[in-house]
PAMAR-394419 format. One record per residue: residue number from 1; residue in three letters; chain; z, y, x of N, C-alpha, C in turn. Coordinates in nm, 2 decimals. Layout:
<nodes>
+-----+-----+---+--------+--------+--------+--------+--------+--------+--------+--------+--------+
|   k |   r | c |    n_Z |    n_Y |    n_X |   ca_Z |   ca_Y |   ca_X |    c_Z |    c_Y |    c_X |
+-----+-----+---+--------+--------+--------+--------+--------+--------+--------+--------+--------+
| NUM | ALA | A |      Z |      Y |      X |      Z |      Y |      X |      Z |      Y |      X |
...
+-----+-----+---+--------+--------+--------+--------+--------+--------+--------+--------+--------+
</nodes>
This chain:
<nodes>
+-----+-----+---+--------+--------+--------+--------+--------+--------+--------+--------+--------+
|   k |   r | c |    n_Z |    n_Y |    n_X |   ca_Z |   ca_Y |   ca_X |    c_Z |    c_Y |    c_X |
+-----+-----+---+--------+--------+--------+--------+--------+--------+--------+--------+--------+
|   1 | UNK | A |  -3.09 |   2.24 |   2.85 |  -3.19 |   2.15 |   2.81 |  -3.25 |   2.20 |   2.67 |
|   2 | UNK | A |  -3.35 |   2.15 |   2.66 |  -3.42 |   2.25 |   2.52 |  -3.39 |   2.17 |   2.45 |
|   3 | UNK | A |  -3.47 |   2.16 |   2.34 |  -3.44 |   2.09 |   2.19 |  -3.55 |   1.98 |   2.17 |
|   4 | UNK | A |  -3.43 |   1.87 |   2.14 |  -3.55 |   1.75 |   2.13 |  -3.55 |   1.74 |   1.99 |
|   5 | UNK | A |  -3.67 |   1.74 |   1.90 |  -3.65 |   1.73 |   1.80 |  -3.65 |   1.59 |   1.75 |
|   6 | UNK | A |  -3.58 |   1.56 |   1.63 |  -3.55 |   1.45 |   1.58 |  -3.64 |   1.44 |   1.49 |
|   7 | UNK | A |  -3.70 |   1.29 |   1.42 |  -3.80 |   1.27 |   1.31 |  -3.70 |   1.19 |   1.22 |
|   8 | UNK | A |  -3.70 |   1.23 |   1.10 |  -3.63 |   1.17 |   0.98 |  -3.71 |   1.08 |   0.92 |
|   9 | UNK | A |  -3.63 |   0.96 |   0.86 |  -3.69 |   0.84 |   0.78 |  -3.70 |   0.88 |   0.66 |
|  10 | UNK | A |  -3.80 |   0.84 |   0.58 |  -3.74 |   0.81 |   0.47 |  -3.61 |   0.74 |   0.42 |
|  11 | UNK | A |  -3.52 |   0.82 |   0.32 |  -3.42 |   0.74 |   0.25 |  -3.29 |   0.72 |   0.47 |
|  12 | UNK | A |  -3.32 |   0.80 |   0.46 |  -3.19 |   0.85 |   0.60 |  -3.06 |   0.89 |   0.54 |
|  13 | UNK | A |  -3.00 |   0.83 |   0.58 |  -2.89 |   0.90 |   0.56 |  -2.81 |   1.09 |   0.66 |
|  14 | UNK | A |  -2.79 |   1.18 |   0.59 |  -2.83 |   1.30 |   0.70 |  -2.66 |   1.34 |   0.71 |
|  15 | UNK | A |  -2.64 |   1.35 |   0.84 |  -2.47 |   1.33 |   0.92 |  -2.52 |   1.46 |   0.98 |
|  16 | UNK | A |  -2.33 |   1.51 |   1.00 |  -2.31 |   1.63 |   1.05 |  -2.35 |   1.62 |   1.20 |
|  17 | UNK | A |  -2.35 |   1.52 |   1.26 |  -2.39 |   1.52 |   1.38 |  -2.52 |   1.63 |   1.42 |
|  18 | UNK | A |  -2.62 |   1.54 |   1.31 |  -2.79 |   1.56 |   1.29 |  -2.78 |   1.68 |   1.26 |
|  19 | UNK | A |  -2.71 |   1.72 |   1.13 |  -2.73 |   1.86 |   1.12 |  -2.66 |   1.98 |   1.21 |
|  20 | UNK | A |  -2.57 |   1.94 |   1.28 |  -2.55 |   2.05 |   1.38 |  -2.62 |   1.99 |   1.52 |
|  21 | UNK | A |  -2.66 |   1.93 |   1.55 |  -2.78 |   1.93 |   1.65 |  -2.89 |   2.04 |   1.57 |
|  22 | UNK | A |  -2.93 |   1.99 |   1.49 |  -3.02 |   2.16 |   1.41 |  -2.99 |   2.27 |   1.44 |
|  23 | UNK | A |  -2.89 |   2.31 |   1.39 |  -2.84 |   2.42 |   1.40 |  -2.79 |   2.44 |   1.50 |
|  24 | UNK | A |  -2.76 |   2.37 |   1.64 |  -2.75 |   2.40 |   1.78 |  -2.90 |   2.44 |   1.84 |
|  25 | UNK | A |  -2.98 |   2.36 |   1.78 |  -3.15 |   2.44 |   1.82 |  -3.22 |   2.54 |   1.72 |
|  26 | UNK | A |  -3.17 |   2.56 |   1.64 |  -3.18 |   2.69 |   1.58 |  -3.09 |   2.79 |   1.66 |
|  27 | UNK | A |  -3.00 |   2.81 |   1.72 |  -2.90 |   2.91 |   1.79 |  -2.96 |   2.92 |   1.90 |
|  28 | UNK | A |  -2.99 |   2.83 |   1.98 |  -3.06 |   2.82 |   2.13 |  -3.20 |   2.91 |   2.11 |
|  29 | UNK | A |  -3.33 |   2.88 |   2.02 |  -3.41 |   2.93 |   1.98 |  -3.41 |   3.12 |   1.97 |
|  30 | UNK | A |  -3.29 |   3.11 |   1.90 |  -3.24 |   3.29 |   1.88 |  -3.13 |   3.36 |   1.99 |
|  31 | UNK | A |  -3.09 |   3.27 |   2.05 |  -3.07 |   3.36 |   2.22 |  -3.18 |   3.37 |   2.27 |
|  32 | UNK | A |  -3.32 |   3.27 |   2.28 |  -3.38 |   3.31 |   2.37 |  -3.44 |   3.38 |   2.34 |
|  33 | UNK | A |  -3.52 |   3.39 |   2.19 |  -3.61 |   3.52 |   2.18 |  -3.52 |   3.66 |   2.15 |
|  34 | UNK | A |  -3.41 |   3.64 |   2.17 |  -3.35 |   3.77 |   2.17 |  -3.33 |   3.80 |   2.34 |
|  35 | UNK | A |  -3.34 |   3.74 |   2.40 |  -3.33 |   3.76 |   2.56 |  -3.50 |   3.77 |   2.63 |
|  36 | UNK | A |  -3.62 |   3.73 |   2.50 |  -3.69 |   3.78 |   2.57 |  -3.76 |   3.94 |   2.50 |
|  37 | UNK | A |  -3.69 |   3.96 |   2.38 |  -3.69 |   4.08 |   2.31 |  -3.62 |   4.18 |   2.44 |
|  38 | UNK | A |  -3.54 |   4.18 |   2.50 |  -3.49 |   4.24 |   2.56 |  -3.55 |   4.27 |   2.69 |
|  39 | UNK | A |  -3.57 |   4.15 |   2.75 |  -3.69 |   4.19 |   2.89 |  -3.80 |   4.25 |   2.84 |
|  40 | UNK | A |  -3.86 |   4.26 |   2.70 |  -3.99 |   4.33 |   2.69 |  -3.91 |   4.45 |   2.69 |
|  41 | UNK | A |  -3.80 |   4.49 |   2.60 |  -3.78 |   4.66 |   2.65 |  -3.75 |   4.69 |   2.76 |
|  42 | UNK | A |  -3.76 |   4.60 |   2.84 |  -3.73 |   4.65 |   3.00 |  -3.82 |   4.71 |   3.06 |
|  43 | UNK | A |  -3.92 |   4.61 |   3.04 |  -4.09 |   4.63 |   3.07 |  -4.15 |   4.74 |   3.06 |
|  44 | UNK | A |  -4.12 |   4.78 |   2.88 |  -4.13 |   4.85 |   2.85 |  -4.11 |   5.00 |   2.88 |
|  45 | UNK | A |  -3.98 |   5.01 |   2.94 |  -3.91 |   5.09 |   3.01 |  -3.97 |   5.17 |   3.15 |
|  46 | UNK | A |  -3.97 |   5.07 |   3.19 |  -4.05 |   5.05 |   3.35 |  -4.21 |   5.09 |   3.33 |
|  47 | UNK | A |  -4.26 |   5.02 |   3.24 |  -4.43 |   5.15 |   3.27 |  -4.39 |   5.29 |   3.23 |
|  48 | UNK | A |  -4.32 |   5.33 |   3.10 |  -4.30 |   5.46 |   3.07 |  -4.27 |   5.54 |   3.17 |
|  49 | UNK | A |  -4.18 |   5.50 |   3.23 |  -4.12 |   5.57 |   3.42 |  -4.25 |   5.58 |   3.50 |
|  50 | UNK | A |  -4.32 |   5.48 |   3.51 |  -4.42 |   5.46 |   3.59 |  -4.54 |   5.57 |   3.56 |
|  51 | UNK | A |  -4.54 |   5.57 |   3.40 |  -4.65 |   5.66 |   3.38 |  -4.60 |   5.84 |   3.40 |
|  52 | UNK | A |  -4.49 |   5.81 |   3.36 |  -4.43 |   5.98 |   3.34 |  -4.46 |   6.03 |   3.53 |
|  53 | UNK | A |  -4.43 |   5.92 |   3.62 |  -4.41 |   5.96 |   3.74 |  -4.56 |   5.97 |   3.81 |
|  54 | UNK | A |  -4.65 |   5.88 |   3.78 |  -4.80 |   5.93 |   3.76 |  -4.86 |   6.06 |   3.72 |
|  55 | UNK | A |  -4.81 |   6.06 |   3.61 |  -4.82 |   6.20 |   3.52 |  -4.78 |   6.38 |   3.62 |
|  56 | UNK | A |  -4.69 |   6.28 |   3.67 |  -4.63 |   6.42 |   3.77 |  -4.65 |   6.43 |   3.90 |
|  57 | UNK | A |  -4.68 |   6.34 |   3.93 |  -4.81 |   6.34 |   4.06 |  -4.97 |   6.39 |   4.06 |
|  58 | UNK | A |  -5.01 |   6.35 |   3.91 |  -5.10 |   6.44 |   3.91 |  -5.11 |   6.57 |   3.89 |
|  59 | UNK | A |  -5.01 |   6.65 |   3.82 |  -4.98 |   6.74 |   3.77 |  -4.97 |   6.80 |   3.92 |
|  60 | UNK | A |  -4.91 |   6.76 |   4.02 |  -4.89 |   6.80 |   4.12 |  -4.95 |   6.85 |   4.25 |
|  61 | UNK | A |  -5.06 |   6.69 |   4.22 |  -5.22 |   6.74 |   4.30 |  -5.30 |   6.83 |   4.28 |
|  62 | UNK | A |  -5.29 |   6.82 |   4.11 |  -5.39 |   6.96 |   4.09 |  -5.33 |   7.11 |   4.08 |
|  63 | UNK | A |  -5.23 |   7.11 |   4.14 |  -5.14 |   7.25 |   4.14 |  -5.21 |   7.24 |   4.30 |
|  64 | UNK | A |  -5.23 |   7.14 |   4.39 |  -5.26 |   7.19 |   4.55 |  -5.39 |   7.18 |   4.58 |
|  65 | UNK | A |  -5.46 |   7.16 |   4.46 |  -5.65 |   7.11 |   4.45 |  -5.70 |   7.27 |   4.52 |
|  66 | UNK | A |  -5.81 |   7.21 |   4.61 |  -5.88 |   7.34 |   4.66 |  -5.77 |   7.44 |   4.76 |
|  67 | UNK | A |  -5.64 |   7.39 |   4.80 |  -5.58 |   7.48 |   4.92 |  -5.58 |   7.40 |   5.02 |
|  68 | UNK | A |  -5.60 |   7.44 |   5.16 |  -5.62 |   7.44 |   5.26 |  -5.52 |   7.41 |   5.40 |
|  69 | UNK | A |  -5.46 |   7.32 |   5.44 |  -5.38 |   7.38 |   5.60 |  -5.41 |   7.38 |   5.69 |
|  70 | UNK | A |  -5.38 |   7.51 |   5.73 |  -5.37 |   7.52 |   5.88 |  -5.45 |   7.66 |   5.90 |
|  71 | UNK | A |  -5.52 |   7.65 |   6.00 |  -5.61 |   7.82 |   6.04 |  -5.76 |   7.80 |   5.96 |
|  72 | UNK | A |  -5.77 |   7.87 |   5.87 |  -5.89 |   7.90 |   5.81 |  -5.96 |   8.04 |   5.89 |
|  73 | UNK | A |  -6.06 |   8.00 |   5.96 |  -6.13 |   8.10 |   5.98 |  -6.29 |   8.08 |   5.95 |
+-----+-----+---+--------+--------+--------+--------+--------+--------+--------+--------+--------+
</nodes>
């Protein structure tokens, strides 16, 4: 469950409860952008491959650009 945030009174009294509910949604907060830090270098990952493998397909077409198969007469 995400984080429900709490609103403070004036003149509150502030309990370890409250404050580690905080700091339970401060920790939740930092797994998750660290888990989506992580799927971006995935992403990341995956077009790089994608391009390098583009890259070598074209490199590839134009090595066979202009030849022919079969019987040229």
């Amino acid at each position: 469950m995400g984080y429900v945030k709490y609103t403070w009174q004036r003149g509150e009294i502030i309990t370890a409860q409250k404050l580690n509910h905080m700091e339970d949604g401060i920790e939740d907060s930092y797994s998750d952008i660290t888990s989506v830090q992580e799927d971006i270098t995935s992403v990341q990952e995956d077009i790089t491959s994608i391009q390098e493998s583009l890259a070598t397909k074209a490199e590839i077409d134009g090595a066979y650009e202009g030849m022919t198969v079969g019987n040229a007469e």
